[in-house]
NUZA-142619 format. One line per 3 residues: number of its first residue (from 1); their letters; for each residue z, y, x of N, C-alpha, C. Coordinates in steps of 0.1 Angstrom, whole numbers. Layout:
N
NUM = A = Z,Y,X,Z,Y,X,Z,Y,X ~ ...
END
This chain:
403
1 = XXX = -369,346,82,-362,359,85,-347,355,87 ~ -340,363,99,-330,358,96,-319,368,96 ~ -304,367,93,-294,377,90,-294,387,98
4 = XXX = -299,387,111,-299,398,122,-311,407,120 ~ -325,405,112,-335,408,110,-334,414,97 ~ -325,409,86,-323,416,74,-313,425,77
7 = XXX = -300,426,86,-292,436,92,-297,451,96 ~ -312,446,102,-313,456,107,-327,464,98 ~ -332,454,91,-340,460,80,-330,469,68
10 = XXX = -316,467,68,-310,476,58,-310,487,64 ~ -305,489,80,-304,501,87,-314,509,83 ~ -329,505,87,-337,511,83,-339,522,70
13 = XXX = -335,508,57,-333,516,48,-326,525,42 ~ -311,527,54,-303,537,49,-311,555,57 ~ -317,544,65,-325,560,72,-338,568,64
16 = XXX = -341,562,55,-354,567,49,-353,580,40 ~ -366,589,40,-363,601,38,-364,599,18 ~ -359,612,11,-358,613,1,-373,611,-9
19 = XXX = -386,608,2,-397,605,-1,-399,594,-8 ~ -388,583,-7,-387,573,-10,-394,558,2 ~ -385,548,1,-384,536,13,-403,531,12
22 = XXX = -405,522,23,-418,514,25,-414,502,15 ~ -425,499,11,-427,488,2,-421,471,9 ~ -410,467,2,-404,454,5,-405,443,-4
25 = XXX = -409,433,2,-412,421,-11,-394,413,-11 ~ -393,411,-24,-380,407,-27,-380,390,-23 ~ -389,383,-22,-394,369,-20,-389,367,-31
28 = XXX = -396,367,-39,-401,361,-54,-416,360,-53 ~ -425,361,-63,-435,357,-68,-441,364,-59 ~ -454,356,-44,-464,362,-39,-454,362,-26
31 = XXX = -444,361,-24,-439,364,-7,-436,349,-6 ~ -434,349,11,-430,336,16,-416,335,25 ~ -407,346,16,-397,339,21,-389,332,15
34 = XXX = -380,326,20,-373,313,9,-367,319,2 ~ -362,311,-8,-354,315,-19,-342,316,-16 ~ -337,308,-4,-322,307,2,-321,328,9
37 = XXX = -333,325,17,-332,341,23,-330,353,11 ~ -339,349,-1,-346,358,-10,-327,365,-13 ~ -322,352,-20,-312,356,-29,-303,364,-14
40 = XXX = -298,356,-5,-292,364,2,-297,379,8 ~ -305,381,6,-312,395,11,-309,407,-1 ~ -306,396,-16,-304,406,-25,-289,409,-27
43 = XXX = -283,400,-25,-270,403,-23,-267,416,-12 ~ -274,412,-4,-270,419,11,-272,435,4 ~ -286,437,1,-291,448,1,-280,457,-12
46 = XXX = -278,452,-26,-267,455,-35,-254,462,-27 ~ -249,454,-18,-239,459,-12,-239,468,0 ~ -252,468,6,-257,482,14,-258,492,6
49 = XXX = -265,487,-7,-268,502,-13,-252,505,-18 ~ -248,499,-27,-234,504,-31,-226,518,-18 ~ -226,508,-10,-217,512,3,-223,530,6
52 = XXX = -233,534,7,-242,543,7,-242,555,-4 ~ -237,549,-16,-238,557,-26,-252,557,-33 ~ -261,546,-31,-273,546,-37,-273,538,-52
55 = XXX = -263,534,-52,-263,525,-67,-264,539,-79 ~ -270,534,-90,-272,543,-102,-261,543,-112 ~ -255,552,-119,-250,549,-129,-254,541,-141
58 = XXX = -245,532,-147,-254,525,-155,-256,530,-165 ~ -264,535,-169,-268,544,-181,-282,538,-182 ~ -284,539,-200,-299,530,-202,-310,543,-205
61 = XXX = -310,550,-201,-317,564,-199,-326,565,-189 ~ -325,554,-178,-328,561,-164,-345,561,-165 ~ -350,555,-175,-367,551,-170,-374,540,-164
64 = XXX = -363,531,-171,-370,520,-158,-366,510,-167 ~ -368,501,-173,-367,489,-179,-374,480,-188 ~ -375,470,-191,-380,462,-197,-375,459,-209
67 = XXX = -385,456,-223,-385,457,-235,-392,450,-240 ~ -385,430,-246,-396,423,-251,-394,425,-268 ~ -400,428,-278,-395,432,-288,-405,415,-295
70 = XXX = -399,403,-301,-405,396,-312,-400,395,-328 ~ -411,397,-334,-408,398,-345,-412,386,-354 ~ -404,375,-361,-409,365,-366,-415,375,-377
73 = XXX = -425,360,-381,-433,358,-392,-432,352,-404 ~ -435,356,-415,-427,345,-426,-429,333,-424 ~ -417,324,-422,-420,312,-427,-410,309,-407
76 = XXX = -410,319,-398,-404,318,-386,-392,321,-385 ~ -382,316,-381,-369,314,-380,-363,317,-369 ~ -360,329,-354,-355,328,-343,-341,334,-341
79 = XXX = -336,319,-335,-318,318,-335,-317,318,-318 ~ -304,320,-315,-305,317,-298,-288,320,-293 ~ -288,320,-280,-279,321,-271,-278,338,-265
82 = XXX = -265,344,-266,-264,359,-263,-272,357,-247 ~ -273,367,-245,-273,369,-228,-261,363,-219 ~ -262,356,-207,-251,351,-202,-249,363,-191
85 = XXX = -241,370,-186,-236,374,-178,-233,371,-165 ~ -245,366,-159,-238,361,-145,-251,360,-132 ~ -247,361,-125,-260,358,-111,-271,350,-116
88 = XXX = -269,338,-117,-282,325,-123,-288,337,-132 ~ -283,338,-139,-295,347,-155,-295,361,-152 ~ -287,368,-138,-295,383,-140,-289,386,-125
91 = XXX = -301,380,-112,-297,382,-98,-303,394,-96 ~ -306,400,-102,-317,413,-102,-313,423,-106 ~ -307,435,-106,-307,447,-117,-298,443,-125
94 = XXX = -297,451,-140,-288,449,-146,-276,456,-149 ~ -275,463,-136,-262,468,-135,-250,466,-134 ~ -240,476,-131,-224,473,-129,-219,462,-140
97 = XXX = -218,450,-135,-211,441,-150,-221,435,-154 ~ -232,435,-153,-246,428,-164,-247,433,-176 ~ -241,451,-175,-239,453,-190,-251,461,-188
100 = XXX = -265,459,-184,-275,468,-188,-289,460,-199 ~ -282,446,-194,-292,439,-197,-289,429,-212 ~ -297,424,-220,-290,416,-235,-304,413,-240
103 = XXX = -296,401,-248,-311,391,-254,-300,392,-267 ~ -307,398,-279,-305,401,-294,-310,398,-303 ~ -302,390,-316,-309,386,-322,-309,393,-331
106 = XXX = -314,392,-346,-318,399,-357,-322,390,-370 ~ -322,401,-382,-328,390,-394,-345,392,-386 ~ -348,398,-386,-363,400,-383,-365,391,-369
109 = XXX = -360,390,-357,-363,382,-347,-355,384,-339 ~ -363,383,-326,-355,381,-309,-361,397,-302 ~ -349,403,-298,-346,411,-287,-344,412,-272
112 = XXX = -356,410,-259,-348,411,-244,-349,424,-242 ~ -342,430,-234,-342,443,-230,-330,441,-212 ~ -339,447,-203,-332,452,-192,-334,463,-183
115 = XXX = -327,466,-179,-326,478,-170,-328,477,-160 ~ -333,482,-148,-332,482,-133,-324,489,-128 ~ -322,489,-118,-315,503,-111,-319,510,-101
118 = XXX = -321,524,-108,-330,534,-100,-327,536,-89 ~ -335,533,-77,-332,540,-62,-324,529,-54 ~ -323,517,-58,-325,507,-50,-334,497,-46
121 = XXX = -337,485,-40,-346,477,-39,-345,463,-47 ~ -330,462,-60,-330,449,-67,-342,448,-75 ~ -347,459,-79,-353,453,-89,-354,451,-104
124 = XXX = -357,438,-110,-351,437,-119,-356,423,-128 ~ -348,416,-126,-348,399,-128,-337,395,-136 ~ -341,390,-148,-333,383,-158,-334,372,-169
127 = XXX = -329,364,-173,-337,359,-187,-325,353,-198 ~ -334,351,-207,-328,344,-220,-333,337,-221 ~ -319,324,-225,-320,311,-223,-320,308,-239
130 = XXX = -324,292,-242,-322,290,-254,-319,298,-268 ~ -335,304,-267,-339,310,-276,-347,299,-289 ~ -342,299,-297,-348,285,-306,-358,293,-318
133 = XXX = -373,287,-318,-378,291,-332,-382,275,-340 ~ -375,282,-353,-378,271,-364,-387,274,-374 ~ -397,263,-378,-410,264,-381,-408,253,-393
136 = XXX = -403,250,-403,-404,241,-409,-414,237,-417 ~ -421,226,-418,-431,223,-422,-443,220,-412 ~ -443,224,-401,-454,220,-390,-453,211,-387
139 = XXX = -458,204,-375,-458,191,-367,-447,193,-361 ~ -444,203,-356,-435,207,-339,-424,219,-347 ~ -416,213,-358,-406,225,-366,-400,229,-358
142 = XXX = -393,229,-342,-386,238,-339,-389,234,-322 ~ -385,246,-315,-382,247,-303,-376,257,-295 ~ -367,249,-278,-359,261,-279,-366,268,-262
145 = XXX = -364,277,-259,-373,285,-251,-363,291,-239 ~ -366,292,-230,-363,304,-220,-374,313,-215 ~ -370,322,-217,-379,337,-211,-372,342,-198
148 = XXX = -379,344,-187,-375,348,-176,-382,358,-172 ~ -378,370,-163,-390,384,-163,-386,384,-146 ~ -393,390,-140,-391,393,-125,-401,407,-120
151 = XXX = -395,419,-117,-403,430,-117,-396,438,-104 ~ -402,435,-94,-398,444,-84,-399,458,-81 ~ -387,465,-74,-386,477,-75,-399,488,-67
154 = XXX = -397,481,-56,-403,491,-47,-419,486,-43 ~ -418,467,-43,-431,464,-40,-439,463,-53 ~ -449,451,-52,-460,452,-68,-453,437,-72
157 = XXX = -443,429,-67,-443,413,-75,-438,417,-87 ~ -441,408,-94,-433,404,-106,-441,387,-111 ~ -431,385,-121,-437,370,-128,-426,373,-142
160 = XXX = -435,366,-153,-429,365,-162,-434,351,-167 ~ -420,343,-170,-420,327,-178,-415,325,-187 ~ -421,313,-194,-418,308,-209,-420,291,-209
163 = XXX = -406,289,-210,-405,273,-207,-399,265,-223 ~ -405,257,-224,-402,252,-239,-401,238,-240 ~ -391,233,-247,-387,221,-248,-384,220,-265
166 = XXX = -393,207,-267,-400,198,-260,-418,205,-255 ~ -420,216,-264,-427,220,-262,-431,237,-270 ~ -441,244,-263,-445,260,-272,-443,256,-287
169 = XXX = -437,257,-296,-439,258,-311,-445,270,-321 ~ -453,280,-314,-453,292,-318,-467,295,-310 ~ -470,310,-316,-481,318,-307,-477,329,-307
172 = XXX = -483,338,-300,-479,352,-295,-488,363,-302 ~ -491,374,-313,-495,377,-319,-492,399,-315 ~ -502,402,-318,-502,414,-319,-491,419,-327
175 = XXX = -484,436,-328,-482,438,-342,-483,450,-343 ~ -493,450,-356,-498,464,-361,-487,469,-361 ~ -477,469,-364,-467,480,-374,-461,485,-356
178 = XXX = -463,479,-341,-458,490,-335,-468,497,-326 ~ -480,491,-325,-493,494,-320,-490,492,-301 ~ -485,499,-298,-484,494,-286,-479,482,-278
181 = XXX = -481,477,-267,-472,467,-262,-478,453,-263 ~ -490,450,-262,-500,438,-267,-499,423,-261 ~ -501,416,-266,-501,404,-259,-509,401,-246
184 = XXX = -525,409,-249,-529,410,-237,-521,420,-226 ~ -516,428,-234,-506,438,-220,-493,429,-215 ~ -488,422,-221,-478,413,-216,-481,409,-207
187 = XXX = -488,400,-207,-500,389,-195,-507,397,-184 ~ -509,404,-188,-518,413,-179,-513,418,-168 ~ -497,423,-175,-490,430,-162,-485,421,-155
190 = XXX = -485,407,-159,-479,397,-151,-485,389,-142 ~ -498,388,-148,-506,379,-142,-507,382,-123 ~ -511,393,-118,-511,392,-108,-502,397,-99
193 = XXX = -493,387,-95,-479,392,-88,-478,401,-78 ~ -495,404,-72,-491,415,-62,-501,431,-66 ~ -499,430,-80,-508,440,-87,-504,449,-98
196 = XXX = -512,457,-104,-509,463,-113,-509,477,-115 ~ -502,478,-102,-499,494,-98,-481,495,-98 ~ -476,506,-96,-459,509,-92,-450,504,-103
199 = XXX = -441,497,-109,-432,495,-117,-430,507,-125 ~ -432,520,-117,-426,535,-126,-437,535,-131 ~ -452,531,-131,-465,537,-136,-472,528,-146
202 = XXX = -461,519,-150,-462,509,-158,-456,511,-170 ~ -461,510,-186,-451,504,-193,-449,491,-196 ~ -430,491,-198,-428,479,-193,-425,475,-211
205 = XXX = -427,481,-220,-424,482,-237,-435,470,-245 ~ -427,459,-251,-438,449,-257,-436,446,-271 ~ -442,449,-278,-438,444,-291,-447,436,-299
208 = XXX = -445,422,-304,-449,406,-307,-444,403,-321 ~ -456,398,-325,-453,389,-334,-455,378,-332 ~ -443,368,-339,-444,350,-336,-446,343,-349
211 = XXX = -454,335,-347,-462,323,-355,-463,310,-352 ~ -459,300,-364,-461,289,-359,-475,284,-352 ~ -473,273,-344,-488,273,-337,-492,261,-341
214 = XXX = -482,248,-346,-484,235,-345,-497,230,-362 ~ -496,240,-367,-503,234,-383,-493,229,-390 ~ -502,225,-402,-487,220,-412,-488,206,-409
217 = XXX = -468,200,-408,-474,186,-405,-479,180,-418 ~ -484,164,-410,-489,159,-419,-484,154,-431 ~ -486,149,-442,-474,142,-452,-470,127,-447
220 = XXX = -458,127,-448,-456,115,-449,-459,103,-459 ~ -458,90,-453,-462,78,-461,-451,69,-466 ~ -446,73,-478,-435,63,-480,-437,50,-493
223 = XXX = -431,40,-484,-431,29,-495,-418,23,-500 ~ -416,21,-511,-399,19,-514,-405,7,-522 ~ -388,-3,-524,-389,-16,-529,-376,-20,-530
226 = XXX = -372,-26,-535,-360,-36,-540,-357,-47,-532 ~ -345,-47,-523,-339,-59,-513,-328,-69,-523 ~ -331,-80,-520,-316,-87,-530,-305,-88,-519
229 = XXX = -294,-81,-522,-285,-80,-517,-274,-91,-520 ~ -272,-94,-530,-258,-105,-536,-262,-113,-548 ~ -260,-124,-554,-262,-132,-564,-243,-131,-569
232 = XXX = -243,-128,-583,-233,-126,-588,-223,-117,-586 ~ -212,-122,-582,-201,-107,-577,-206,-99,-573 ~ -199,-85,-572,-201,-71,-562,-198,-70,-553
235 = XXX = -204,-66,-545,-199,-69,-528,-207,-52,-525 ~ -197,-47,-512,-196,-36,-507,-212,-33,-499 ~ -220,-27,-504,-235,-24,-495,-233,-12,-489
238 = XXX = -240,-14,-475,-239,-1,-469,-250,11,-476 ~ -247,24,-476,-257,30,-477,-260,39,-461 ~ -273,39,-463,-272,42,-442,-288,45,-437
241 = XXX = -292,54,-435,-305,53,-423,-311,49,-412 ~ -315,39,-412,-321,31,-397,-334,39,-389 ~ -330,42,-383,-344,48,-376,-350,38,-365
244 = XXX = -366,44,-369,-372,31,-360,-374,28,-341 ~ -376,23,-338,-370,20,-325,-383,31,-319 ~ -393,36,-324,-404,42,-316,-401,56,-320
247 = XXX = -391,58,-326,-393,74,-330,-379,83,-323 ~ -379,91,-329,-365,98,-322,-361,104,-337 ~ -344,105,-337,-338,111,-353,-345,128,-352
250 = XXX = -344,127,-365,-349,141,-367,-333,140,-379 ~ -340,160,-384,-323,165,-393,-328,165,-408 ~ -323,166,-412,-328,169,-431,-331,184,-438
253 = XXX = -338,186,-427,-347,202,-431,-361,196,-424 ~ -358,186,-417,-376,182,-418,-383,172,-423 ~ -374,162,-427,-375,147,-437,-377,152,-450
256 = XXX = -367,165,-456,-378,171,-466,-385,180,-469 ~ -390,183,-454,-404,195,-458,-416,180,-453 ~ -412,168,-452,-424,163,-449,-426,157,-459
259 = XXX = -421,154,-471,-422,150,-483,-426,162,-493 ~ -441,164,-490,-445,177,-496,-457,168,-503 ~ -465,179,-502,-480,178,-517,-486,170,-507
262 = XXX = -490,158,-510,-502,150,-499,-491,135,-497 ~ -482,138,-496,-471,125,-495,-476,111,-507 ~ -480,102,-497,-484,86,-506,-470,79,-506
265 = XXX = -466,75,-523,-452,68,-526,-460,57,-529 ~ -459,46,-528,-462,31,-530,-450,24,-531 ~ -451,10,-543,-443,5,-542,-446,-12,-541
268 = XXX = -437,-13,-536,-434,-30,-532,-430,-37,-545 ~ -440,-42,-548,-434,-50,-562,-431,-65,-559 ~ -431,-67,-550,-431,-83,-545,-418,-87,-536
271 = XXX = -414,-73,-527,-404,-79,-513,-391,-62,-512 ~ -386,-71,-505,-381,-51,-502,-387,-48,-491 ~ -380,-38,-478,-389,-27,-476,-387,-28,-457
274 = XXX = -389,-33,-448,-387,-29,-437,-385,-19,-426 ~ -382,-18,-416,-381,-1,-411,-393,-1,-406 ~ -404,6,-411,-417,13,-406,-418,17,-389
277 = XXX = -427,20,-388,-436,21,-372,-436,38,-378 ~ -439,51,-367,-439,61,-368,-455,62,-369 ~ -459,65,-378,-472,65,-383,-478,56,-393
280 = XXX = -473,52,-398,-475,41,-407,-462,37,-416 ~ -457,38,-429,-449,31,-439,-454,16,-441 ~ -466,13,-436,-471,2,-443,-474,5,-459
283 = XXX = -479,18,-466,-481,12,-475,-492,9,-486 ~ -500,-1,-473,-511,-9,-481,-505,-19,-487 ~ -490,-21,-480,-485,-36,-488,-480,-29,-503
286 = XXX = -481,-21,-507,-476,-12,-519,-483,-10,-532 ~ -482,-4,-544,-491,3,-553,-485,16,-555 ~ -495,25,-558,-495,36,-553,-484,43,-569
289 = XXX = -480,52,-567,-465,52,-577,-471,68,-587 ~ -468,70,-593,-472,82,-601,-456,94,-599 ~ -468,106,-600,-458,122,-592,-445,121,-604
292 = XXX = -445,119,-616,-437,120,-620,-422,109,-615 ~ -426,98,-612,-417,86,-606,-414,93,-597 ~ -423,97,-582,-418,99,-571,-407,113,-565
295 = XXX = -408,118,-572,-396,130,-574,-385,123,-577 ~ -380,116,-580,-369,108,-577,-364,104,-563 ~ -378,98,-561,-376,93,-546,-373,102,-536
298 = XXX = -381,115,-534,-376,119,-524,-359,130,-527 ~ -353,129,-541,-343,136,-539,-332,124,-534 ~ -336,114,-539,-326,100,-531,-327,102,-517
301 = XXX = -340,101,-512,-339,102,-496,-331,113,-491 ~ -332,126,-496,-331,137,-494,-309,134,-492 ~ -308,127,-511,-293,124,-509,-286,117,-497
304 = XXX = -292,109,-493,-290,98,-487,-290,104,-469 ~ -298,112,-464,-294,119,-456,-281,128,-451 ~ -277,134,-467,-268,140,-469,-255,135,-468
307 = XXX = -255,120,-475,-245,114,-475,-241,108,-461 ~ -250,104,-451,-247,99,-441,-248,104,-430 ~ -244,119,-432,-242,133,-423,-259,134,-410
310 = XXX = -269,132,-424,-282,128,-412,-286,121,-406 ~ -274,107,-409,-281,93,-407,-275,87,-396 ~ -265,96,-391,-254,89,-382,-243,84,-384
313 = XXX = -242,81,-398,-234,73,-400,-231,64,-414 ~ -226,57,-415,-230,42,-430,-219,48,-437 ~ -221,48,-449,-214,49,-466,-212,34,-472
316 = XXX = -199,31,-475,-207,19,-484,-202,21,-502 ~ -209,11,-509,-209,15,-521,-209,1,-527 ~ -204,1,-540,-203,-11,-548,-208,-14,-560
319 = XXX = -219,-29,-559,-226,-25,-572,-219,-32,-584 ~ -224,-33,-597,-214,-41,-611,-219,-51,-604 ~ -210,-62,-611,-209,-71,-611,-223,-84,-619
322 = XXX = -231,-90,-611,-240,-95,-622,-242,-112,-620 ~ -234,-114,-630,-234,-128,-638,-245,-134,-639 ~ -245,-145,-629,-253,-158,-630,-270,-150,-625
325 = XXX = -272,-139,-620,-283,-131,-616,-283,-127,-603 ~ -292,-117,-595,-289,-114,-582,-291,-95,-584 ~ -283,-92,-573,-285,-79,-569,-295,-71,-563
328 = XXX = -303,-62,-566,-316,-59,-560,-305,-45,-552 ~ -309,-38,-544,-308,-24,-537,-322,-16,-534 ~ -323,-7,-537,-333,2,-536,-330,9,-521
331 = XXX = -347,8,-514,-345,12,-504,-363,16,-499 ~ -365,28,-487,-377,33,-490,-373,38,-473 ~ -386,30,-471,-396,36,-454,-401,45,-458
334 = XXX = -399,52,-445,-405,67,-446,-408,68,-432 ~ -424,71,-430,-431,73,-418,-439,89,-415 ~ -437,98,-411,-449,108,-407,-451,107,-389
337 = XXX = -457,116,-386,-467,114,-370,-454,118,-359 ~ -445,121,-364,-436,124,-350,-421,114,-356 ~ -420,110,-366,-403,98,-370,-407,87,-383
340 = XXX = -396,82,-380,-399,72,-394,-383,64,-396 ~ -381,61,-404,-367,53,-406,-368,46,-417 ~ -363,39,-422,-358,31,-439,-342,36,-440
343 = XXX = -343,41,-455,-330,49,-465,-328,40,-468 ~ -317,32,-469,-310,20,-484,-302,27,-488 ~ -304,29,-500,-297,37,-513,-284,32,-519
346 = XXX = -280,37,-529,-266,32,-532,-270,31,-550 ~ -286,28,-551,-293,26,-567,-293,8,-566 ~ -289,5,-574,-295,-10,-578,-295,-16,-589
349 = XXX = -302,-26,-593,-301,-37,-606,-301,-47,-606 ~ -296,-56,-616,-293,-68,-620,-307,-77,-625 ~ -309,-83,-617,-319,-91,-618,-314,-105,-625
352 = XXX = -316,-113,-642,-316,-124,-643,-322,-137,-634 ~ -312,-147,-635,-318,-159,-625,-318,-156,-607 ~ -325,-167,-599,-326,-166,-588,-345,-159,-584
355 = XXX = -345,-151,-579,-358,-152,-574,-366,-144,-581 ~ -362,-135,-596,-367,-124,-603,-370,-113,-598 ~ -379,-111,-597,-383,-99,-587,-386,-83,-596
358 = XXX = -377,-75,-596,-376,-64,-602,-396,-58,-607 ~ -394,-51,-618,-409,-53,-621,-415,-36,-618 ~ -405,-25,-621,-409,-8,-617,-399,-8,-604
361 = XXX = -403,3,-601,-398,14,-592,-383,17,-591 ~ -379,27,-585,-363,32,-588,-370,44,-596 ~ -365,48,-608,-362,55,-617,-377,52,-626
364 = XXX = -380,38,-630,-383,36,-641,-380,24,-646 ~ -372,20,-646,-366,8,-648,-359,7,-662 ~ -361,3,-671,-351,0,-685,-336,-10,-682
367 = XXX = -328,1,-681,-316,-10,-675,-306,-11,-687 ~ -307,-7,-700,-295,-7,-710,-292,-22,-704 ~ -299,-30,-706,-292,-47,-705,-284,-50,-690
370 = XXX = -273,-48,-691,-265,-52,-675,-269,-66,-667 ~ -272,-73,-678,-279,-88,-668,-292,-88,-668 ~ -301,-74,-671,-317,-78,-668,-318,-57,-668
373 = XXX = -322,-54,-657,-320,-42,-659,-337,-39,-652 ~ -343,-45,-646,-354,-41,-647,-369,-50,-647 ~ -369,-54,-658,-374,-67,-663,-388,-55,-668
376 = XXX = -383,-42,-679,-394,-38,-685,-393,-21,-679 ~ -404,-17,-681,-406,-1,-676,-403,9,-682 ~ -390,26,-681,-396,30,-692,-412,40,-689
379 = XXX = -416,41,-683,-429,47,-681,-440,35,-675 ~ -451,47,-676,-463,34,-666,-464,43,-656 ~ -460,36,-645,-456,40,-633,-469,46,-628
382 = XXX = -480,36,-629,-491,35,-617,-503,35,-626 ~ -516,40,-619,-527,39,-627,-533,23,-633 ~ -528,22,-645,-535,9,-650,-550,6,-645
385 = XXX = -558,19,-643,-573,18,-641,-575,8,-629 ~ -568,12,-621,-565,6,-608,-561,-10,-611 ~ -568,-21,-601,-568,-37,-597,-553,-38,-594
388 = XXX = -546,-28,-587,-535,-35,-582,-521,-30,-585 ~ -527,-21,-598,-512,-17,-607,-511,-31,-613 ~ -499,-39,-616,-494,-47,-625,-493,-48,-637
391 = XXX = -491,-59,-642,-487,-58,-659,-476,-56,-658 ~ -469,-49,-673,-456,-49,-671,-451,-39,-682 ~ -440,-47,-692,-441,-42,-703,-435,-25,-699
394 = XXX = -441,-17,-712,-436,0,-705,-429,-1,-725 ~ -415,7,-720,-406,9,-729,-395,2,-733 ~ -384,8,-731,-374,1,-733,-369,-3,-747
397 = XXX = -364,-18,-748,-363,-18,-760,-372,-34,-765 ~ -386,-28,-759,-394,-35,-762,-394,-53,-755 ~ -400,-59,-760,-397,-78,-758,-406,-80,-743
400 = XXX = -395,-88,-737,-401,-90,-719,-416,-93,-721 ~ -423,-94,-708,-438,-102,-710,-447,-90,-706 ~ -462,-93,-704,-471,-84,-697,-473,-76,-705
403 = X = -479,-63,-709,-482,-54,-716,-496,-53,-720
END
C-alpha cells in the first residue's frame, strides 16, 4: 500500500454516511500489510480523524473498552511497572494523552483496563510491561510478564499476548466471586483474529484468578563441615557466598523457602565442604544430622545471605586466637534443582594439635575449653542406629574418647 493509496482511502472515509465506514484491517493480526505501512496508516488516520472532528472525548463511559481484572491467590504476590505513556505501549486508542488507558496494582492483584475511541478506525492496542508474580516456594518463585491486547475497531482482528521471562510462573483460573469473564472467554475472543463477531457485540470484561503453576520446589540438599583455616594466631576470614559455576544467584526469599520440611543436612566429619553442582550437595560424603541440630544451620545460611547483601559481597571476621592448635570455619553447600552455592560462616573452633578433625556439627559442639572446643558433643547429633553415625563422646564436661 502506498501513501497515495492510504491518502485517498482517508478521503473515502471522511465521506461515509452516519451508517457507519466499510470494514478496514488495521495490519495487525490476520492482514498483510507491513507493520512499517500498519503504524503509519494509524498515525495518518488519528490525524484525519482529529482534523474532521471525529475524535471522541475522552471519557471512560463511552462503551468500548477492555478489562483484564487478576486476582492473586494466597501464597501469589503481583508487583509491576505503571502503564508507560507513550506510542511503543499504546499505538492504538487510548486517548488524548494515553490517559484512557492504565495497568494497576492492588493488595489483591493486577489491573489492565483500556479504552478505544468511539467512531474512529484506531482501535485499541496497548500493554503492560513488567508485570512480576512471586511464588515463593515453587520451582519457578517468580516471573515478570508483559500483556499486550490488540482489538480492532471497525474490522474483526484482534490478538492478545503473554510473554514471560524466564518463563509462565502461574495459571489462569476462573473466579467464582465475579462469575463472568472466563478464561475460556479470554482465549476465545482472541483466538481467532478474524472472528468473533463486532468489537461493540463483544464483552471485552475478564476477571482471573492467578496461581502458582510450577509445584513446590524441591528441598534442598545441604552438607556442612569444618575447613581449617589458620594454626595458631587469628587471622581475618572472609565470610562470603560462592556460587557455583552451573547455577545462576538467586535472593534470600528463595534460599529460605528451599530449606523447608524434606531438606537432607549431612555432615562432613572428615573434610570441609566444597561448592556443590546444582542438583547435588554431595551429601553421600556426609551423615545425616538430626532436626534439632539443623535449625541452626539454615538460620546461619539464612544470616550469612544477609550479611553479604545476598552474596555479593565478602564480610571478614576474626577468630580467637588458638595456641599451639588449628582453626576450623564452618561452612555448608547448599544445592536445590535450579542454584547451589557454599556459605562460609563467621562460626569456628579451636581444634588441639595438627590434623584434629572437629567431631559434631556447628551447634553441637562443647566448646567451654578455648584450646579444644569440639573434641566432645553436647547432643547426639545423628541416629546411633545408623553404621555411619560416629562415636563420639555426647556432653560436655564429660572425659574425651568414643562413647
Amino acid at each position: 500500500m502506498t501513501k497515495f493509496a492510504l491518502i485517498a482511502a482517508l478521503g473515502a472515509i471522511a465521506s461515509v454516511s452516519a451508517a457507519g465506514p466499510a470494514a478496514v484491517n488495521l495490519g495487525k493480526a490476520g492482514s498483510n500489510v507491513s507493520a512499517e505501512e500498519a503504524e503509519e496508516c494509524s498515525h495518518m488516520q488519528r490525524a484525519h480523524a482529529k482534523s474532521v472532528g471525529q475524535e471522541a472525548v475522552a471519557v471512560k463511559d463511552d462503551g468500548y473498552h477492555f478489562e483484564l481484572d487478576i486476582e492473586a491467590e494466597p501464597g501469589v504476590t503481583i508487583t509491576g511497572k505503571a502503564f508507560i505513556a507513550d506510542l511503543e505501549n499504546a499505538p492504538n486508542g487510548c486517548g488524548s494523552g494515553f490517559n484512557k488507558c492504565t495497568c494497576a496494582y492492588t493488595d489483591s492483584g493486577f489491573k489492565m483496563r483500556g479504552w478505544g475511541t468511539t467512531g474512529t478506525l484506531t482501535g485499541l492496542e496497548f500493554q503492560c510491561t513488567e508485570v512480576k508474580f512471586s511464588i515463593p516456594g515453587q520451582s519457578t518463585s517468580s516471573c515478570s510478564c508483559k500483556f499486550r491486547i490488540m482489538i480492532a475497531k471497525w474490522g474483526r482482528s484482534r490478538s492478545i499476548k503473554t510473554d514471560c521471562e524466564p518463563k509462565q510462573c502461574f495459571v489462569l483460573k476462573n473466579n467464582p466471586r465475579k462469575g463472568k469473564g472466563t478464561v475460556h472467554d479470554l482465549f476465545s475472543r482472541f483466538d481467532n483474529p478474524n472472528g468473533v463477531g463486532d468489537v461493540n457485540a463483544v464483552d471485552w470484561m475478564f476477571h482471573l484468578l492467578a496461581e502458582g503453576s510450577g509445584g513446590p520446589a524441591k528441598p534442598a540438599q545441604v552438607l556442612g563441615g569444618w575447613r581449617a583455616v589458620a594454626a595458631g594466631a587469628g587471622l581475618a576470614i572472609k565470610q562470603s557466598v560462592t556460587w557455583s559455576k552451573t547455577s545462576t544467584k538467586t535472593d534470600a526469599n528463595e534460599v529460605s523457602s528451599s530449606l523447608t520440611v524434606g531438606t537432607k543436612f549431612t555432615y562432613s566429619n572428615k573434610m570441609g565442604v566444597a561448592v556443590p553442582a546444582v542438583g547435588s550437595a554431595e551429601s553421600t560424603m556426609g551423615v545425616e544430622v538430626s532436626a534439632s541440630v539443623s535449625q541452626g544451620w539454615k538460620q546461619t545460611i539464612t544470616s550469612i545471605m544477609s550479611n553479604t547483601a545476598g552474596g555479593t559481597r565478602e564480610t571478614t571476621c576474626t577468630p580467637n586466637a588458638c595456641p599451639g592448635g588449628t582453626t576450623y570455619q564452618w561452612q555448608a553447600g547448599v544445592s536445590e534443582k535450579s542454584w547451589a552455592a557454599l556459605f562460609d560462616s563467621c562460626f569456628f573452633v579451636c581444634m588441639p594439635n595438627q590434623g584434629t578433625h572437629p567431631k559434631c556439627p556447628q551447634g553441637a559442639c562443647c566448646s567451654k575449653d578455648a584450646t579444644d572446643q569440639c573434641s566432645s558433643c553436647s547432643v547426639q547429633w545423628c541416629d546411633k542406629s545408623k553404621p555411619d553415625c560416629p562415636k563420639f563422646v555426647v556432653g560436655c564436661g564429660k572425659a574425651s574418647g568414643p562413647r
